[in-house]
C-alpha positions in Angstrom: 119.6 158.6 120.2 117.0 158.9 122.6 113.3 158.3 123.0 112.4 162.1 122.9 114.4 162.6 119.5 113.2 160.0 117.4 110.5 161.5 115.2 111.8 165.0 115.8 113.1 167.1 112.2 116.4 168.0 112.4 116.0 172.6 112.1 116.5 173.5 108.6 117.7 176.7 106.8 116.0 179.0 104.6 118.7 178.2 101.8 117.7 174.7 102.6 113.6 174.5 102.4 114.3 176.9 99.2 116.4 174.3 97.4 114.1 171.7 98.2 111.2 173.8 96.8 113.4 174.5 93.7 114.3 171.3 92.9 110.9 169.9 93.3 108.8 172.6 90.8 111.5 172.0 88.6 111.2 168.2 88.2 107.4 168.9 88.2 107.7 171.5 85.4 110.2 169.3 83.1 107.4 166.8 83.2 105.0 168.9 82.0 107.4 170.6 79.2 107.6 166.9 78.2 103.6 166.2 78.1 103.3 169.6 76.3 105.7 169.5 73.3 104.5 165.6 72.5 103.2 165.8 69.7 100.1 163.1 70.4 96.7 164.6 72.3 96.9 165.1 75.6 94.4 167.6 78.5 96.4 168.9 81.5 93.8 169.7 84.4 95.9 171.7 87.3 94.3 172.1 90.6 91.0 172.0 88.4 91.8 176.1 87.9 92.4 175.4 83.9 92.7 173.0 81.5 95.1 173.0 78.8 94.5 170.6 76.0 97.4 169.8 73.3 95.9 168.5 69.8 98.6 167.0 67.2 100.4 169.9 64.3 97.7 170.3 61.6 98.8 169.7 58.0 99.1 173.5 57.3 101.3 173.7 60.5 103.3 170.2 59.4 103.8 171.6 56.1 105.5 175.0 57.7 107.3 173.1 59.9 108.8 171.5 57.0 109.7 174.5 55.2 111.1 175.9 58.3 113.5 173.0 58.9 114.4 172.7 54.7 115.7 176.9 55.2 117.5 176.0 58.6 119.4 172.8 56.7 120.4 175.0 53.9 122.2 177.6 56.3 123.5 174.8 58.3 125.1 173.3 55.0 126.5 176.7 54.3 128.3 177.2 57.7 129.4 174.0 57.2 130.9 174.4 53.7 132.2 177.8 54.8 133.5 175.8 58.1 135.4 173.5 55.5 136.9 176.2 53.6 138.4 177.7 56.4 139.9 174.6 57.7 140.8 173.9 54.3 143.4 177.0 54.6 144.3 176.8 57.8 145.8 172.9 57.2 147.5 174.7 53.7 148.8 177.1 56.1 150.6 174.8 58.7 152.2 172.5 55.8 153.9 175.3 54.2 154.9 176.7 57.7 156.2 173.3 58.4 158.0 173.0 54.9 159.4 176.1 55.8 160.6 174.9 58.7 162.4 171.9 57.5 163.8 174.0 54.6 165.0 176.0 57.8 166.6 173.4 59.6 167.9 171.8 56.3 169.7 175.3 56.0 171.6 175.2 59.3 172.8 171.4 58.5 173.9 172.7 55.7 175.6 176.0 57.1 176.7 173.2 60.3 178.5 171.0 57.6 180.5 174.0 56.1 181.7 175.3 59.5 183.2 171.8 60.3 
């Protein structure tokens, strides 16, 4: 390498400084998605253009969060139970397809010994 190309950039494409850019607002982003939905009190202050402030769920809004997630476990027990039955049926299904297929094979022993 010589003197003349040491501190020089090697040329990048468009894709490239894109991707970059991408991957950077992303990481930034995630971190603030993180600070956000926490639920303890926090001020974000961007580029001093706004401030956003997060206060901690109120009682009202604790006790409809509650509610919300008592409904959403009682449909997820029903899927589950309904999940159950099915699978129930479906193993009652294969054993009587595989006793009918041993009664099947018991059947051509059987034919196999009265032909010899």
């Amino acid at each position: 390498m010589s003197q003349s190309q040491a501190g020089q950039l090697q040329n990048y494409s468009v894709d490239q400084v894109a991707g970059a850019f991408v991957l950077c607002m992303g990481a930034i982003a995630s971190l603030l998605l993180v600070v956000w939905q926490s639920k303890c009190h926090c001020k974000c202050n961007l580029c001093y253009i706004f401030q956003c402030e997060r206060r901690p769920p109120s009682e009202d809004e604790m006790k409809g969060l509650k509610d919300q997630f008592k409904k959403t476990q009682k449909k997820e027990d029903k899927i589950l139970e309904k999940e159950d039955e099915i699978l129930d049926k479906v193993d009652d299904e294969k054993l009587m397809l595989k006793g009918q297929k041993e009664k099947e094979k018991e059947k051509e022993v059987i034919d196999l010994d009265d032909i010899a």
